[in-house]
Steps between C-alpha positions, in 0.01 A plus 500: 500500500571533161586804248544571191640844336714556167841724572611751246700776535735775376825414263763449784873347458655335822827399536496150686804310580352110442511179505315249255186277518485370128228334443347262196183529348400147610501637861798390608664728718886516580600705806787708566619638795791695565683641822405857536760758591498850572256782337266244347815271228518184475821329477617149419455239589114315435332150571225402237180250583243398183085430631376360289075432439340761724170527452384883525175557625403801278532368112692765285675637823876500635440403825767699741491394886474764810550455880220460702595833641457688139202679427348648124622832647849370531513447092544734224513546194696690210443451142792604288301481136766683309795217640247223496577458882246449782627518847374352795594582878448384773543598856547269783657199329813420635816485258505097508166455483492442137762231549283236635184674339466469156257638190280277320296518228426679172749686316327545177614865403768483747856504354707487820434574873767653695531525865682750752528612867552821636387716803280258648303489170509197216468641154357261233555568162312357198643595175255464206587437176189768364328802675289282748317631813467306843163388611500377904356239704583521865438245776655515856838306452502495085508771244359416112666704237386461112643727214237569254473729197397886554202461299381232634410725826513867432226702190780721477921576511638822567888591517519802637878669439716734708697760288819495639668329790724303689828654403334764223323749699419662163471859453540698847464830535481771790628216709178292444555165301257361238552133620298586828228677342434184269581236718225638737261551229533166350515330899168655538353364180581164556331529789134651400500299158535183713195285517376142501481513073801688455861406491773779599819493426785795569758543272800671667799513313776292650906500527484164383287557199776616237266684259152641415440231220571183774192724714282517235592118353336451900214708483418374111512107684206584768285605190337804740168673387682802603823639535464826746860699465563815749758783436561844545591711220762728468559846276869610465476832335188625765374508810190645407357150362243261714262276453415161468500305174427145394695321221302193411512140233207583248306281637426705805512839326176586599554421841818669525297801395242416746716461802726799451212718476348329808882531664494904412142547647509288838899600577451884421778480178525580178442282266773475199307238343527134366700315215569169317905426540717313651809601697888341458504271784215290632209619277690416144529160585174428642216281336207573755304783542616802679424836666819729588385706708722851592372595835665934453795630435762459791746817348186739601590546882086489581421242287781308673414576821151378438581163370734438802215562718336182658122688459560540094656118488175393686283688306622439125566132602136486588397681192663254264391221696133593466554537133632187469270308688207719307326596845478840407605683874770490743505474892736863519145661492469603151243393247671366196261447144436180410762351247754216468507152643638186317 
């Protein structure tokens, strides 16, 4: 039986050690397959074939062959937007079975395809020369992959961006870091703002991404509707200040407003307001619209305590989720006024 389904998910960076299919956009394929040593490399060593004139049976489709004894549910997907990488693996396929097996096909939008073993698992990667997104045919013994344009699936993008992370924990205090408040936050967003019209993408800041301009050079290329930005804020001189605060472009001002006083209400915190500015990093070098928000102060020990807590993460994630999506409630229990949606 046949299926069909479209694969997108969060911004993730793997490290694969590989070895090359290069492939022309006439649909000629050249293999090659390298020995595999140990933990996953490749080393020298390689034997090349060219197929040439193989006829896909899907038109606008690389055509990538399975074993008989691979199902859908051995396949996934994981669509690196911000790297312009989509990564394919697949379980069961033994590590010489794409000697003899080779892809066919379409490779409009396609730059290079790269191959790798590892584990028991074979890792395709296509490398795209623009922010494409995969959209999936599968039939028992062949996979269809074609790389198409974000728009031309999803009504809407989102990025939605972790303040702090990786090696920058940000600011921690009373041995409770800001990176694990927002990383949960923004993991839970990406989650509830996921839907068939919408595009997610998470932003995490990366070792190998040298500066905040290169990361918002990225998020300026995916053209989002929406850039969502969490934090925690932090007051030096007091630990008497809390509350949460929103720091907007002007275009979304009003929301801003909206949001922080919806934030305040449904979260139990004060509510220091909303303002047009941008912040040295990320924000000064962005060209889409933005919200910034400042989930509380993490130098007041109660405010910090509460943001670390998985029931406040659930509950503001879902609050700013049902603004966004303009539905007005949220499934913690509360009834939230109507307001927001894009």
């Amino acid at each position: 039986m046949k299926h069909s389904f479209t694969v997108i998910a969060s911004f993730i960076l793997l490290v694969l050690s590989v070895a090359y299919f290069v492939a022309s956009a006439a649909g000629t394929v050249t293999v090659r397959a390298e020995s595999h040593a140990k933990r996953g490399l490749f080393n020298g060593g390689s034997e090349e074939e060219t197929i040439e004139d193989l006829t896909l049976e899907r038109e606008g489709y690389l055509m990538i062959p399975l074993p008989e004894s691979v199902a859908e549910k051995d396949v996934s997907i994981i669509n690196d937007p911000f790297e312009n990488r989509i990564f394919i693996h697949i379980k069961g396929a033994d590590e010489d079975f794409y000697r003899t097996n080779f892809f066919s096909g379409d490779m409009t939008g396609i730059e290079d395809v790269r191959y790798g073993y590892a584990d028991g698992v074979s890792t395709v990667e296509l490398i795209t020369g623009d922010v494409r997104v995969p959209v999936i045919e599968y039939t028992p013994g062949s996979f269809f992959v074609k790389v198409v344009p974000p728009r031309d699936i999803y009504e809407r993008i989102i990025v939605v961006d972790s303040g702090h992370g990786v090696n920058d924990p940000g600011s921690v205090v009373y041995g409770i870091e800001e990176r694990s408040i927002t990383t949960a936050v923004a993991g839970r967003l990406c989650t509830l703002l996921q839907d068939g019209k919408t595009m997610v993408c998470l932003s995490a800041p990366d070792e190998t991404i040298k500066s905040e301009k290169e990361r918002s050079e990225m998020i300026n290329s995916l053209e989002p509707d929406l850039l969502i930005s969490i934090h925690t804020g932090a007051d030096p001189d007091t630990r008497v200040t809390n509350g949460v605060e929103i720091a907007s472009s002007s275009d979304q001002a009003e929301k801003a407003e909206e949001l922080s006083a919806l934030i305040s209400s449904a979260c139990d915190q004060k509510n220091l307001g909303s303002s047009v500015r941008s912040f040295p990093g990320l924000t000064e070098y962005l060209k889409v619209p933005y919200l910034r928000i400042k989930l509380g102060i993490i130098t007041n020990r109660y405010e910090a305590e509460k943001m670390n807590s998985e029931d406040y993460q659930e509950k503001v994630s879902r609050t700013i989720a049902a603004f966004i999506n303009g539905t007005g409630s949220f499934a913690a229990g509360s009834a939230i006024s109507a307001g927001g949606g894009f």
